[in-house]
C-alpha positions in Angstrom: 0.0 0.0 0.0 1.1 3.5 -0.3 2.3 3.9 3.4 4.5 1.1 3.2 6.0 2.6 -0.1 6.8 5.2 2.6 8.7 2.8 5.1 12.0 4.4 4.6 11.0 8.1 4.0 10.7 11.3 6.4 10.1 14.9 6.0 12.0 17.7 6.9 10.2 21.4 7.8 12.1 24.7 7.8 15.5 23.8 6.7 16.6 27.1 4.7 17.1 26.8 0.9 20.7 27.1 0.4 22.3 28.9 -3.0 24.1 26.1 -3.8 20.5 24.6 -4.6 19.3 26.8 -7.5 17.6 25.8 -10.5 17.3 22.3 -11.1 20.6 21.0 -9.2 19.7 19.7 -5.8 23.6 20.7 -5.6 24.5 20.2 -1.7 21.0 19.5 -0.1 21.9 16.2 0.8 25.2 17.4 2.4 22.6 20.1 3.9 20.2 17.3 5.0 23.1 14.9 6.5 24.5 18.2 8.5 21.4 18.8 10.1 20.2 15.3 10.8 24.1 14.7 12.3 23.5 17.7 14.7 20.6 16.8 15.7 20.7 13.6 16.2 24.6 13.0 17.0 24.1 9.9 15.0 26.4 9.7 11.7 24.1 9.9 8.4 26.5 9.9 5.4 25.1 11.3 1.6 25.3 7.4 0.9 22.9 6.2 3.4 20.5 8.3 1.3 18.3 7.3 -2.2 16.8 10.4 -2.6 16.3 13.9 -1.6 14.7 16.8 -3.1 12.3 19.8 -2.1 8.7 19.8 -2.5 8.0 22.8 -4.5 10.0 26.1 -4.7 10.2 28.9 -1.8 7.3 31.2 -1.8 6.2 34.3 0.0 3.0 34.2 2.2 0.9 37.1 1.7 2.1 40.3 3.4 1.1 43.4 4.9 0.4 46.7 3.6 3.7 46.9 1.7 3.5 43.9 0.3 6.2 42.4 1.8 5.2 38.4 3.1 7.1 36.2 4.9 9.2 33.5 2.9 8.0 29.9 3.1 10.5 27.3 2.8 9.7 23.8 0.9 9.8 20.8 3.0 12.3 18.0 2.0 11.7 14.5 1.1 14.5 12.2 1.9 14.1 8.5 1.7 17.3 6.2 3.3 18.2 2.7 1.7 17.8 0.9 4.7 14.6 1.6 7.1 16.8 1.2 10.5 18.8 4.5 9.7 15.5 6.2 8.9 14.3 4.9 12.3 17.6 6.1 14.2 17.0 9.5 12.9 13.5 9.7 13.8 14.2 8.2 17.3 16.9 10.7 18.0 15.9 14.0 16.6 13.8 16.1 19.0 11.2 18.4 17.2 11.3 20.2 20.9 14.9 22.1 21.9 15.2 21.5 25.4 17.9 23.8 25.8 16.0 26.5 24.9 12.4 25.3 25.9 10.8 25.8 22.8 10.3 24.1 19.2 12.9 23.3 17.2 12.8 25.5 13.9 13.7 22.4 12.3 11.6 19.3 12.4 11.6 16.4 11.1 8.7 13.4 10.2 7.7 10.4 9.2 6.5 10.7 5.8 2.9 9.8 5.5 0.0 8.7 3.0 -2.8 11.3 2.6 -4.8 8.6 4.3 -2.7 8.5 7.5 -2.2 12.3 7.3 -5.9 12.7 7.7 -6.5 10.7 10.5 -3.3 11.9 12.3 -4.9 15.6 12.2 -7.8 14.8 12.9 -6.8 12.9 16.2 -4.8 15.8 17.1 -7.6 18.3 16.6 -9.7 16.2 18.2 -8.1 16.0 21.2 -7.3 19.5 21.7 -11.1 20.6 20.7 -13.1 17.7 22.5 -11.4 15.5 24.6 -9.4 18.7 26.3 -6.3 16.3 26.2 -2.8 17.1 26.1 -0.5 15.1 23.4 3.0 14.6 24.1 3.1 13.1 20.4 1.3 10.9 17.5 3.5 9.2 15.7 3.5 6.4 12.5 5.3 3.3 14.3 5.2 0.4 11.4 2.5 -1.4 9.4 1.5 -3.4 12.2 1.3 -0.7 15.0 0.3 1.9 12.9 0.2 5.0 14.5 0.7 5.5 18.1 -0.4 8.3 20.4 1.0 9.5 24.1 -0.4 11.9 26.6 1.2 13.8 28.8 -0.4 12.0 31.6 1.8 9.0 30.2 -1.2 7.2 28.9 -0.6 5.5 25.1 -2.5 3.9 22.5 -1.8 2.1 19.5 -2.4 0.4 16.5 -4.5 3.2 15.5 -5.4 2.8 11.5 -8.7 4.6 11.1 -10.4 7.1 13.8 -12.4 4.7 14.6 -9.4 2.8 16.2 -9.0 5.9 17.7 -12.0 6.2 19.3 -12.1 2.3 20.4 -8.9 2.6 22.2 -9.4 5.9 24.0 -12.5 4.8 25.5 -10.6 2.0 27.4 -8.4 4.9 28.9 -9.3 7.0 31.9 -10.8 9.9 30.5 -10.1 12.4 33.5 -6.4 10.9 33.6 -5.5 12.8 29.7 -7.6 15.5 29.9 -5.0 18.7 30.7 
């Protein structure tokens, strides 16, 4: 199926478009890639560990104020690893959070997802924000046979979560009071 076309793939948001990248040489984004994955993970991840990289789309301005002037977007990158256990090691050790500084890392990195599992990862998310009051630690893809897998802050997981309807099935086990922030 198409998420398990996606075993070995991940995301990266908000790494800056380097010159080096123009036009339609990817030039040194997957030296780019390997630098930032390497600092943030402390792991080694070498250009040859990787099958493919490339941006998804080209850098755009959102709309801006009354001059006209908008904020640049940056594309996210698609980067897909030969071997699934290196893609797993990166996703394992790179923090989307920067503890030393308390807040989000400007950098983050994902699993790469279908639209399908996209969908139902959203609409978790907003679901527990909106209805159940919960606080997420994180909701994350896991594998083709624990699909994706959800912590609260209160500890509290679930998993194999392939529809919302999983969802909803395995949160009602779980002590309501006990996620809700």
């Amino acid at each position: 199926n198409e998420q398990y076309s996606r075993r070995n793939t991940i995301v990266i948001a908000g790494l800056p478009v380097d010159k080096s990248e123009g036009g339609n040489n990817i030039g040194k984004l997957p030296d780019n890639v390997c630098k930032q994955l390497n600092n943030g993970t402390g792991l080694a991840v070498h250009p040859s560990d990787i099958s493919a990289v490339h941006r998804n789309g080209k850098p755009t301005s959102t709309p801006g104020n009354s001059s006209g002037r908008g904020k640049p977007s940056v594309p996210s990158i698609t980067v897909c690893f030969y071997n699934s256990n290196k893609k797993d090691e990166v996703l394992q050790k790179y923090s989307n959070w920067d503890a030393r500084v308390r807040k989000p890392n400007p950098i983050k990195v994902y699993q790469s997802l279908s639209k399908h599992y996209t969908s139902v990862k959203n609409r978790i998310s907003n679901h527990c924000k909106e209805v159940l009051k919960a606080d997420v630690s994180w909701i994350h893809w896991r594998s083709q046979s624990a699909g994706l897998c959800i912590k609260f802050k209160s500890g509290q997981k679930c998993s194999k979560i392939f529809s919302f309807a999983d969802f909803e099935a395995e949160v009602s086990k779980l002590s309501l009071g006990s996620i809700s922030g």
